[in-house]
N, C-alpha and C positions, 0 to 999 in steps of 0.2 A: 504494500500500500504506500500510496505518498502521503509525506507530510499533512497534508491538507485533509485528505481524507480519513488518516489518523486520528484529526484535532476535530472531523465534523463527526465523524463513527462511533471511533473506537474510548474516545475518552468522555462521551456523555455513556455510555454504555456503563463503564465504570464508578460514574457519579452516581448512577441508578442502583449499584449494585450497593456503594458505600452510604447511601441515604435510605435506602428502603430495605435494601438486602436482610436476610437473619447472619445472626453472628461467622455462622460459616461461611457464607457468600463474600461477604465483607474481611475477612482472614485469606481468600485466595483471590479477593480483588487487590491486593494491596501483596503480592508474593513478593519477594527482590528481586527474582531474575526479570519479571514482566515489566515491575517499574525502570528499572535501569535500561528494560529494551524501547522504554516508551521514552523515558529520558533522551535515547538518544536519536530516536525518529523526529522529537517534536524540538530538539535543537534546549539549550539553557534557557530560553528566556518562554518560550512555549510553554516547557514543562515546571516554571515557576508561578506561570500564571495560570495553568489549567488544572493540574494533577498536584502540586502543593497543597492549596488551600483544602484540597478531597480529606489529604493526611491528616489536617491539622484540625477539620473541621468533625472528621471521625474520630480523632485525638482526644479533644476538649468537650465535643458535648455532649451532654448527660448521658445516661445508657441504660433505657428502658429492660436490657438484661439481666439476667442472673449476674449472679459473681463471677462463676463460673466462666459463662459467654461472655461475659467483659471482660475476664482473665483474658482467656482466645484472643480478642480483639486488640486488645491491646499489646499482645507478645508480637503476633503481624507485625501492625504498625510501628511498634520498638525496631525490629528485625529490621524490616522494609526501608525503617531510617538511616539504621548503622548501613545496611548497605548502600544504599546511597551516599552517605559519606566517604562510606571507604573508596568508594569504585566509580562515582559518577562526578559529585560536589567539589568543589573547592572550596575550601575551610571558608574565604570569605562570606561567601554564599550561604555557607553554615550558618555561621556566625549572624549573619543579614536577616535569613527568610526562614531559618527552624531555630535556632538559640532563641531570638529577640522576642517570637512571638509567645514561645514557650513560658520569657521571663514574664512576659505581659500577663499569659494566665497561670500564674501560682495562685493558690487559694481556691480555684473553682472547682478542684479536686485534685483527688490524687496521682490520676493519672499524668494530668501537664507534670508533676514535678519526678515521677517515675523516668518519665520519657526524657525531661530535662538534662536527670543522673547518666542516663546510658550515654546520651551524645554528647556532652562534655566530656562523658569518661573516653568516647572513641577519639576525640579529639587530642588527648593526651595529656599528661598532669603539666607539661610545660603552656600549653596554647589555654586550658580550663583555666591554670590558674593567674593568665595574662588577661585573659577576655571575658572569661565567665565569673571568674571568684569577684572581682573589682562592683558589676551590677548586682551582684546577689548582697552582697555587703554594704552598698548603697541601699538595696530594698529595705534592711537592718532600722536603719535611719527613721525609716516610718513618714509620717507628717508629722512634722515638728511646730510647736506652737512657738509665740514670738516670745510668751512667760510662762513663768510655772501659773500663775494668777490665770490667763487665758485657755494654760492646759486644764486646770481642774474645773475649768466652768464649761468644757466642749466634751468629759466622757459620755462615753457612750456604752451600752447595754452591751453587757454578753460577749460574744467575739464576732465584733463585728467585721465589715469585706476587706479595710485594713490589716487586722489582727491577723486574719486570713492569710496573705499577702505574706506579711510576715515569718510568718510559722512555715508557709511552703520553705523561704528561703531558707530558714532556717536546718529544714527536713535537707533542701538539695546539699548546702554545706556537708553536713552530716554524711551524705552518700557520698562527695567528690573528696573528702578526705582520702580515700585508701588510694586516692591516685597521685593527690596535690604532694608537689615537691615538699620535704618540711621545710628548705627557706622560705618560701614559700607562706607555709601555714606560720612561722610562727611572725613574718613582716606584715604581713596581712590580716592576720584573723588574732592571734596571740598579743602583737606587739610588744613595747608602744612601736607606734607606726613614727616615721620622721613628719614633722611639719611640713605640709608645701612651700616653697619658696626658702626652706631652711628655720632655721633657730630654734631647736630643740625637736623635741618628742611632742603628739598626742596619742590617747589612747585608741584601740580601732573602733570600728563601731560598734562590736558586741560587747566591747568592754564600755564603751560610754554608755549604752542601752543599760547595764546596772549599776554605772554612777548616779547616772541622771534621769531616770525611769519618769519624774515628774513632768518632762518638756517632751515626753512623746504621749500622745494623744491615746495609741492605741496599744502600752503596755501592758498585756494583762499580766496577772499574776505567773500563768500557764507560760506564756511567752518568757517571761525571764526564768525560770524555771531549764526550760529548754537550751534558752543562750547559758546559764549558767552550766549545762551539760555537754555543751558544745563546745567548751574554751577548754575543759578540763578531757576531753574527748582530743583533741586539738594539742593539749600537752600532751599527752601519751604517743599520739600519733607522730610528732612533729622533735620532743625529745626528750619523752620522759620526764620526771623526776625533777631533774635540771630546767628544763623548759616550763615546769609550773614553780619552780623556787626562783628561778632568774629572773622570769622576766613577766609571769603573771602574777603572783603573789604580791610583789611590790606594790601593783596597780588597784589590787583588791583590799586593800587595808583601809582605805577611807570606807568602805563598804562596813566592814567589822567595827570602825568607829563610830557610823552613826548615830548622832546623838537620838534621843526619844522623840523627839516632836517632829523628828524627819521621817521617820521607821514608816507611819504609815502612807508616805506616799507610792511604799510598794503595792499596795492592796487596792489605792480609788479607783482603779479602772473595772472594781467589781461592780461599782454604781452607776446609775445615772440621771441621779434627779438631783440639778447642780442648787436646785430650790432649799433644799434639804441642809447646804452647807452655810446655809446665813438666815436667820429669822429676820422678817419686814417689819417695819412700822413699831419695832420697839419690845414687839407684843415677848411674852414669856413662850416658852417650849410647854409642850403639853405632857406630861411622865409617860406616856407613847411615844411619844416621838424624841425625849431625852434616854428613852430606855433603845428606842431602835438606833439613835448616835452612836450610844453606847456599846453597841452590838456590832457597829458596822466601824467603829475607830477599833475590836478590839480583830474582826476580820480581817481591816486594812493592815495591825500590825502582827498577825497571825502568817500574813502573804512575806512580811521580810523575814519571819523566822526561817519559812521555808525558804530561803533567798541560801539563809548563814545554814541550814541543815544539810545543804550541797556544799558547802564552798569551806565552811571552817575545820571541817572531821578531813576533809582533804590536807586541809595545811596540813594539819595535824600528824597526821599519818605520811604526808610526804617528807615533810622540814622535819619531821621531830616536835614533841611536845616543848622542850626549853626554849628551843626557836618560836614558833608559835607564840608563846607566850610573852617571849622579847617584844617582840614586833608588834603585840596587840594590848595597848594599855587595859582595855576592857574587856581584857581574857575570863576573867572571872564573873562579870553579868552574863559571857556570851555561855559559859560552861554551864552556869545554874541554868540558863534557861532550854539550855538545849536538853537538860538532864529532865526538865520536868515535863517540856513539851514533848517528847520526840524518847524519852529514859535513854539520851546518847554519855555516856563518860570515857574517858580516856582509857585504853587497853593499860595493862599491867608492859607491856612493851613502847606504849607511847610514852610514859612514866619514864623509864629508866635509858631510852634510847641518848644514846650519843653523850652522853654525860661523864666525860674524860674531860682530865685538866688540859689538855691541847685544842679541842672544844669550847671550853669555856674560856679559856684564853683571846681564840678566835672570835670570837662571839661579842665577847666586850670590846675587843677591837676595832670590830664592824660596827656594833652599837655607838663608839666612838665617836667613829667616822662618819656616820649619817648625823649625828648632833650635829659636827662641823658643817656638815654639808646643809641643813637645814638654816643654819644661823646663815650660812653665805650666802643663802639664796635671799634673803634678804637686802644684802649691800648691794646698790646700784653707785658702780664707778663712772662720777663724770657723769650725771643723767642728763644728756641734751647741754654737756659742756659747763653747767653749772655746780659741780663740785660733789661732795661726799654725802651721802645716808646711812647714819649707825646702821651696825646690825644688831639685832633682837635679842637680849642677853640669853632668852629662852626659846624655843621652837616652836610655834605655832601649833594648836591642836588643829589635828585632820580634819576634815569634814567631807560629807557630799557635794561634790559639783551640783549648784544649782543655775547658775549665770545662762550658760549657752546650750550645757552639751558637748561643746566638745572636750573637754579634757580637761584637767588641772593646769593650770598655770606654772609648774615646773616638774623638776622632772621625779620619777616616784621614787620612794627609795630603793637601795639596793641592799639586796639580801647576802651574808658571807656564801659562800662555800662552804661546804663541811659533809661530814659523813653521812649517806643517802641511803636508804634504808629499802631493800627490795621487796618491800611485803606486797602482796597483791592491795590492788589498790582496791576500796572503794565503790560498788555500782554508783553512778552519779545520775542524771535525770535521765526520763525512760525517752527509745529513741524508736524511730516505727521500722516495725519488722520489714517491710516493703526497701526502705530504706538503705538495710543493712543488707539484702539482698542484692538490691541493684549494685554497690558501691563492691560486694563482695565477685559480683557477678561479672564487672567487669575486668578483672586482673586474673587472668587465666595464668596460672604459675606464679603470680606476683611481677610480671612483666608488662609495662606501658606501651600503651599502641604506637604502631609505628609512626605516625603521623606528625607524631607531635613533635620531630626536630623541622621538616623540610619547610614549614613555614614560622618558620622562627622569626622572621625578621618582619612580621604583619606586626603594625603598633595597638601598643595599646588603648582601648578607649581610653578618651578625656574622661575625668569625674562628670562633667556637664553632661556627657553620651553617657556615660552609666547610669546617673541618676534619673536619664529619661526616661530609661526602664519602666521603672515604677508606674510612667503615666501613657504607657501601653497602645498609645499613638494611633487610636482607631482599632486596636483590638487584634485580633488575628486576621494577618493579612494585612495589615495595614502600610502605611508607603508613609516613608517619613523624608525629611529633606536630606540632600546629600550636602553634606557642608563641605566640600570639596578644599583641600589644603592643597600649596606649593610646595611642601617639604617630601624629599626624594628619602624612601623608607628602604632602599636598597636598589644597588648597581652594581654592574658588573661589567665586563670588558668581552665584546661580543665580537668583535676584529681588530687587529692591531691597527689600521687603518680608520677610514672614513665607514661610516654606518648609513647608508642610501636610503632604505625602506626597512620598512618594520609591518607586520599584519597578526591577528590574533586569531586563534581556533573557536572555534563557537563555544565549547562547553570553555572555556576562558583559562586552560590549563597549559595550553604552549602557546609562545612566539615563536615565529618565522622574523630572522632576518635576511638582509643584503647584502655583501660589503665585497671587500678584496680579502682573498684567505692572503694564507703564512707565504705560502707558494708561489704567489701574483696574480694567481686566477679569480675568475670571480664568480663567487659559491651563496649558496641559500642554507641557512643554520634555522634549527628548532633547536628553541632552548624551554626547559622547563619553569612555570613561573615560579612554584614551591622552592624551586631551591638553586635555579639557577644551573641544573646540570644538563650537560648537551644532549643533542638526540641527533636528527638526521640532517648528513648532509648533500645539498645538492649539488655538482658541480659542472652542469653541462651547459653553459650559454658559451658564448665566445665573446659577448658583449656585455658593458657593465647594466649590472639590473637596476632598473627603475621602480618598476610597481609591484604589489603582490599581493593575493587574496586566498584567503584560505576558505576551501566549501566548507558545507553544511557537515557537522560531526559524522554523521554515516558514510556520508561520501568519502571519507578518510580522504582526500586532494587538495593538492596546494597548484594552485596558479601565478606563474613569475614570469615578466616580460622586462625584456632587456632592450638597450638602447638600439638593437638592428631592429625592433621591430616584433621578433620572433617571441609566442607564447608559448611555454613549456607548462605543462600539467603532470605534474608525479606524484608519486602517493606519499603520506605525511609519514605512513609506520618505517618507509623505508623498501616495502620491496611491492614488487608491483610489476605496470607496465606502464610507461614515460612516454607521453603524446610532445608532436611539437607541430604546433602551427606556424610556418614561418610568413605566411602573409595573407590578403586578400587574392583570391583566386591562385594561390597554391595548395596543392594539396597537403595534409598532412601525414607526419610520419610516425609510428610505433615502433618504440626499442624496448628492450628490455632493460631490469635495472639491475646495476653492479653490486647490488646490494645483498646478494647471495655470500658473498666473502666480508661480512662485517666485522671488522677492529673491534676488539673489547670496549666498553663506555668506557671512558674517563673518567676520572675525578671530578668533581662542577669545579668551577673557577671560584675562588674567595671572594667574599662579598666586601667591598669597599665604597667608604664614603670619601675619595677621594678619586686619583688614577690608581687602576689597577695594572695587571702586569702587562706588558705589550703583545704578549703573546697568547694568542686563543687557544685553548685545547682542542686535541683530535676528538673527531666523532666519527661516528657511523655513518659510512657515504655511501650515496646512492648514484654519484658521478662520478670517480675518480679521486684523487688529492687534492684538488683545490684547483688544479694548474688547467689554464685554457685549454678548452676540449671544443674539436668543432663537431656542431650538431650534424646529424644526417643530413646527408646529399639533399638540395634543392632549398633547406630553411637559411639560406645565407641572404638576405633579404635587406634592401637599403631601408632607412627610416620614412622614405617617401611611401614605401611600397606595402610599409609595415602596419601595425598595431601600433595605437599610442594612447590608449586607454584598456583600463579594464574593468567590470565590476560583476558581482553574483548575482543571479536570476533565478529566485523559488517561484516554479510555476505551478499548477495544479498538480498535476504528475510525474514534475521532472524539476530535477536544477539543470540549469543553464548559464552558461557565459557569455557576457557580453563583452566585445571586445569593439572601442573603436577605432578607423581608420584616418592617417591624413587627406583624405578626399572628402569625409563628408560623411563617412557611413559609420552603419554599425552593425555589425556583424552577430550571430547568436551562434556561440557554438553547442553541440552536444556534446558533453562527456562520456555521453556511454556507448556510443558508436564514434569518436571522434570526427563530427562533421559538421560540413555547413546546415546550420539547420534555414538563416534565414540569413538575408543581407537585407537593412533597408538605410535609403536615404533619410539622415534627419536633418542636413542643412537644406534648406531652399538653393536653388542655383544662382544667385547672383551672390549670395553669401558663403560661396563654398568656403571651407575653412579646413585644416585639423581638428579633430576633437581632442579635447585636453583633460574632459575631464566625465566621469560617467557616475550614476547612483541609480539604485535601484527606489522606485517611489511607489507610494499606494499601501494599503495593507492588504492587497492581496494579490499584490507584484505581479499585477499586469500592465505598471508604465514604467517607465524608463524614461533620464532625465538625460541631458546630454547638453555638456558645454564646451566652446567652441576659441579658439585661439584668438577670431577676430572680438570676443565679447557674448557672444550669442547665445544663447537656451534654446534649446528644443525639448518639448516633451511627447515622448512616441507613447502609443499604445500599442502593446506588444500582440493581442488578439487579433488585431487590423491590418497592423505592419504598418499606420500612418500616422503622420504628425498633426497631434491635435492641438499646438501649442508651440508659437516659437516668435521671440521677441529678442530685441538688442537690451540684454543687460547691466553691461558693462563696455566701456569703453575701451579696455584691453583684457588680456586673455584671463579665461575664469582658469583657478588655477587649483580650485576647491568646491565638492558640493558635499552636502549633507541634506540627508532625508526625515521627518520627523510622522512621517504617514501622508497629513494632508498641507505641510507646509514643507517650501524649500530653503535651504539656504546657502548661497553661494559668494564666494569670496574671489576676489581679483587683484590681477597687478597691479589695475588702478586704485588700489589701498579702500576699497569700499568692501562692507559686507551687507546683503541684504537678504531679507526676507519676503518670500514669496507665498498665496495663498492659491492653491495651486486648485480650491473649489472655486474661485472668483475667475472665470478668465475672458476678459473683454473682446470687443472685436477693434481688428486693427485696420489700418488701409496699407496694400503695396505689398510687393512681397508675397510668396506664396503659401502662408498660414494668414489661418483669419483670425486669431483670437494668441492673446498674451494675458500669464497672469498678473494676478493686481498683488502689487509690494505696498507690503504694511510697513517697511520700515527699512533705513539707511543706516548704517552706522559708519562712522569717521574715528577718527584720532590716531590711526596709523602711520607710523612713522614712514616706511616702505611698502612695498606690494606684501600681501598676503601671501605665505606659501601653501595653505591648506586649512580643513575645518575639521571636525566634526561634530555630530551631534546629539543629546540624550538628552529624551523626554519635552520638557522645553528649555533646554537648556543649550546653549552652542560652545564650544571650545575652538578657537582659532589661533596660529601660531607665526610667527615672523622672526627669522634669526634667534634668537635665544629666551624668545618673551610667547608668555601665553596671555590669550584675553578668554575670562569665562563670560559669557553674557544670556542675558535671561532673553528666551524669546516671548515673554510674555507681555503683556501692557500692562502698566506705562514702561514704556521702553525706555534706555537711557539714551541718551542723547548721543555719547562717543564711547566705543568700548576702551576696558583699561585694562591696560598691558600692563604683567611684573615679570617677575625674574621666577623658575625655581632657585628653590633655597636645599642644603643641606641640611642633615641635622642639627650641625652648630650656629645656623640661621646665615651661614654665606650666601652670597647670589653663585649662583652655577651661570658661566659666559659661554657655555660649548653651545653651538648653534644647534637649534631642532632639524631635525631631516626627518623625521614623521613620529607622527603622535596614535596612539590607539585606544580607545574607552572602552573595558571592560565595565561594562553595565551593572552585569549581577552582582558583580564581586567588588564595585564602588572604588574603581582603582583607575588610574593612567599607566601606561605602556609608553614611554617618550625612548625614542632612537634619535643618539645624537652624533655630531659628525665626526666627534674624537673616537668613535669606536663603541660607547659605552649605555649600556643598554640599563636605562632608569625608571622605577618603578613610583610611580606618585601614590602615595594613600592618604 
């Protein structure tokens, strides 16, 4: 089947199965080998918009089934997903259209946060804990009030879709532990975390969730509970013993301090009648309602007991009891009460542990030492240049952060070293058995997927993109803005020379380049985008290459046409059979490809944020060595005679190439019989020209755009063979188009870009078309002529020597577009000039080929 018939057939067929199906229909509607084979008939952006939302929308809602049947259904869709990750997706895409939607539904059950665990786990504990751990620790956050005053007057009943919210993340944490690196866990989730922009420590999120329990809205008792079992789940995991005495413990002592009239702001989220916390008008309480205060102040402080019944038997049992009781002035109210609420007291082993004079020694040392450190933090040297502030003869008592939330205002104390006690620790709060499954289920052996080195160098969300998680952007499925950056996130050295062309594979996992090999010849490279490691190379032109288009994923074909004119079609995996068109009205010819004797892969080239080494690695060639090869007899063709454009053509039943000519025409080839399928004229005769530039237009790629050396447009329709549309554009050669469905946009040497409405087309006089379309709009401010476009959504990207302009095709337009520079990581301008640009769509990235050789990845 084709494409099209695929997308009109076979995939509402499947919606039917997944919306109405019973649980068994809907398990083998959703198999992995069918989606992956559906993936790659209906191309990345197809099967994002058609067969995605099926998963997500069987995923997340309700399920009028058994447990049972909903088990079934949901192991499918888990399955169906990992494979698609492993075998079809590119992590960004992952990350894009199944993580984001995923984080958006936590709370509506359990399943978004099941499915959540598996594909961060397949992802790997280095990529989870860059992309995924950051928003789920933001969800942590909650809604924050501006006061504790504004928090206690907005609780809310029960466990509301907040709290919800919450607890999912909570749950996923929980699961992506067995995978998350412990640097990892303990920078992140343990802390203290560093300040942004520097100057000290704060505490992470889960650790401020029970500082500061009263500035989140939707703390319930249950909730911190959970986070208190998650930090202490988190030390074991991350490093033991050491990792809850260094670096947690410290941060929890204001917790064990709190004074009495704090305690119960653990427990107001059990309420919600904020009426209830203030009498009006003067009037006295009624003994109902001093008697239910009563009952609900001793509730609220019943919630921090359970806070200190996880958190202090831990010290305890991990530090040792003498430590413990170093560290916590109010060791003796916390022990009575634990004793009477909860009958907890100290083991005969927590008593006597570590109680050597080399110990105590240590001990008082360290005691010492945090006196001092506590009184320094006091002195401000020089504050704003005006001189000295004693320091505090005494150390301030602890207390709960109430201000903000985030953290204490210095740094927590720090605990000695000393002798660590290996008793089993502890159960700490209860964690859901689905949970421990998932997170167990994914480490086969205790071995991390493979995935999680080759795109290492994907950045990590901003805080601002993490925390927009939370507010789930229209839901599943939803399309949020691309904030598009100049900052090059990784490059690498793709020819020691000049880099000509650059083009991208549909499913968004290889480029194809251009250039001059090591040899002198001039070859076509596919390069990986995960990691930058080579793949196939092509080396049969005799001319330097120009253009180049990579088909539709099935078609595995790459198309590249070189300065004589001549187009070569070979296959991307490497072996095959290698067509060459060498012009209008020659025949073309079939070779085989050298690709039967392929070189061991290489090593990928090192990733650099500067120049890399001058020299490209060998690959797997499907031409030769690199070194000028001349094509078969008859394609040796002058550029008069030749091909000077090229572009892809999905028709109802077939792909096609278009290729145009310096006369005028444009030619449609077949690929699977290598033939002329159609020749038609799109310049008028008085304006014969070269075509310079060609796109594929319509959404259902029956026209074709065509631009012309003298300035000219044409737009053919491909069922007809005629030109329904053709106007003077530009005043010199268009040198760029982009397609956006029903608008065009085309750039020229005369430094204009414009925008075409290509359903608006007027009638014209003279000339052998009747009708031009109507331009919404002109843009200026180019320094030079344009050297190309492209375009996404409504959005255009256009480039000139070493600068890009993004611009919005939407109203109100701007007036000139504005050109910058990429930047490196350390915020340099990059001056190597563009030689082509490429927009990977799904994966929210640029592909820039530049002339030094070096092949740069925008994110």
């Amino acid at each position: 089947l084709g494409r099209r018939q695929v997308r009109d057939v076979v995939v509402p067929l499947v919606g039917q199965l997944v919306r109405k199906g019973a649980p068994a229909c809907q398990a083998a509607a959703v198999q992995p080998d069918a989606l992956c084979a559906l993936a790659r008939k209906l191309g990345l952006q197809g099967f994002l918009a058609e067969v995605v939302p099926l998963l997500l929308q069987l995923l997340l809602s309700p399920q009028s089934h058994s447990d049972i049947a909903s088990s079934l259904v949901l192991q499918a869709v888990v399955e169906a997903v990992q494979a698609l990750a492993q075998r079809v997706l590119p992590v960004p895409v992952i990350l894009e259209h199944l993580v984001r939607p995923l984080l958006g539904a936590l709370g509506t059950g359990p399943d978004a946060t099941v499915a959540l665990i598996h594909v961060a786990a397949d992802l790997g504990g280095a990529l989870a804990a860059r992309h995924v751990l950051p928003p789920l620790l933001e969800l942590l956050n909650g809604v924050t009030a501006d006061s504790a005053d504004d928090a206690s007057a907005v609780r809310a009943a029960g466990r509301t879709p907040e709290a919800g919210v919450m607890m999912g993340a909570v749950t996923a944490v929980e699961g992506l532990l067995p995978v998350l690196p412990p640097p990892a866990i303990l920078a992140q989730l343990v802390g203290p975390a560093e300040r942004p922009g520097g100057g000290g420590t704060v505490p992470t999120p889960p650790v401020q969730l029970l500082l500061a329990p009263d500035v989140h809205r939707h703390a319930t008792p249950q909730l911190l509970n959970r986070v208190a079992g998650l930090l202490l789940q988190a030390c074991k995991v991350a490093g033991g013993d050491d990792a809850f005495v260094d670096s947690l413990l410290p941060q929890l002592l204001p917790i064990f301090d709190c004074p009495p009239e704090l305690r119960s702001t653990y427990g107001r989220t059990f309420h919600s009648s904020p009426s209830n916390d203030h009498l009006e008008g003067g009037r006295s309480a009624s003994p109902a309602k001093e008697a239910s205060t009563e009952q609900r102040q001793s509730d609220d402080e019943g919630a921090f007991w359970d806070l200190i019944y996880i958190l202090y038997p831990e010290a305890v049992e991990t530090a040792g009891l003498p430590a413990a009781r170093d560290l916590v002035p109010s060791w003796n109210t916390l022990e009575d009460a634990l004793k009477v609420r909860y009958g907890w007291q100290p083991s005969a082993a927590d008593v006597h542990a570590a109680e050597t004079a080399a110990f105590a020694a240590r001990m008082q040392q360290a005691l010492d030492l945090e006196r001092n450190k506590q009184q320094t933090r006091q002195t401000a040297l020089f504050v704003n240049g005006a001189g000295w502030s004693a320091p505090s003869p005494t150390p301030p008592a602890m207390s709960v952060q109430r201000s903000s939330g985030s953290g204490s205002s210095g740094a927590p104390p720090a605990v000695p070293p000393h002798a660590r006690r290996n008793s089993a620790s502890r159960p700490s709060a209860s964690q859901d058995s689905a949970t421990q499954a998932a997170g167990k289920a994914r480490q086969p052996g205790g071995a991390e997927a493979v995935r999680c080195e080759p795109w290492d160098w994907l950045p990590a969300p901003t805080p601002a993109a993490a925390g927009a998680a939370r507010q789930r952007n229209g839901g599943i499925g939803g399309k949020r803005a691309w904030q598009l950056r100049t900052v090059i996130s990784r490059q690498w050295r793709a020819f020691p020379e000049k880099l000509r062309a650059v083009a991208v594979s549909e499913d968004e996992l290889v480029a194809v380049t251009a250039g001059r090999g090591a040899a002198g010849g001039e070859v076509v490279r596919a390069w990986s985008i995960a990691d930058g490691g080579p793949g196939t190379q092509y080396g049969r032109h005799n001319a330097r290459v120009t253009a180049l288009c990579v088909l539709p994923t099935h078609c595995g074909l790459v198309a590249s046409r070189d300065a004589s004119g001549a187009v070569h079609l070979w296959p991307l995996a490497g072996s095959g059979r290698n067509t060459c068109f060498p012009g209008p009205g020659m025949p073309p010819t079939s070779f085989a490809s050298a690709a039967a004797q392929q070189p061991q892969r290489q090593q990928p080239p090192a990733s650099s944020s500067g120049n890399a080494g001058s020299a490209a690695p060998k690959l797997q060639s499907t031409g030769g060595n690199g070194a000028s090869q001349s094509p078969p007899s008859g394609s040796a063709s002058s550029v008069e005679r030749g091909y000077t454009a090229l572009a892809v053509v999905e028709r109802a039943h077939a792909v096609q190439l278009a290729a145009g000519t310096a006369v005028g025409h444009v030619d449609v080839l077949d690929i699977t019989d290598a033939s002329l399928s159609a020749s038609l004229l799109a310049a008028p005769q008085d304006k014969e020209s070269s075509v310079s530039s060609l796109v594929a237009s319509g959404s259902d790629g029956s026209s074709l755009a065509a631009g012309f050396q003298s300035g000219w447009l044409s737009l053919l329709d491909l069922r007809s063979g005629h030109v329904v549309a053709g106007w003077e554009a530009h005043s010199k050669s268009v040198t760029g188009l982009a397609s956006t469905g029903t608008q065009l946009v085309s750039v020229s040497q005369d430094r204009k870009m414009k925008l075409w409405d290509l359903r608006k087309l007027s009638a014209t006089t003279g000339g052998a078309t009747t009708s031009a379309a109507a331009c919404l709009h002109i843009w200026g401010g180019f320094e030079h002529g344009i050297a190309g476009c492209a375009a996404y959504m409504q959005t255009a990207i256009s480039w000139r020597r070493s600068k890009v302009a993004v611009t919005s095709l939407q109203a109100p337009f701007q007036a000139d577009a504005q050109l910058v520079r990429l930047t490196d990581p350390c915020g340099s301008d990059d001056h190597s000039t563009i030689a082509g640009l490429s927009i990977l769509s799904c994966s929210r990235l640029l592909l820039v080929a530049a002339a030094d050789g070096m092949l740069k990845i925008i994110a």
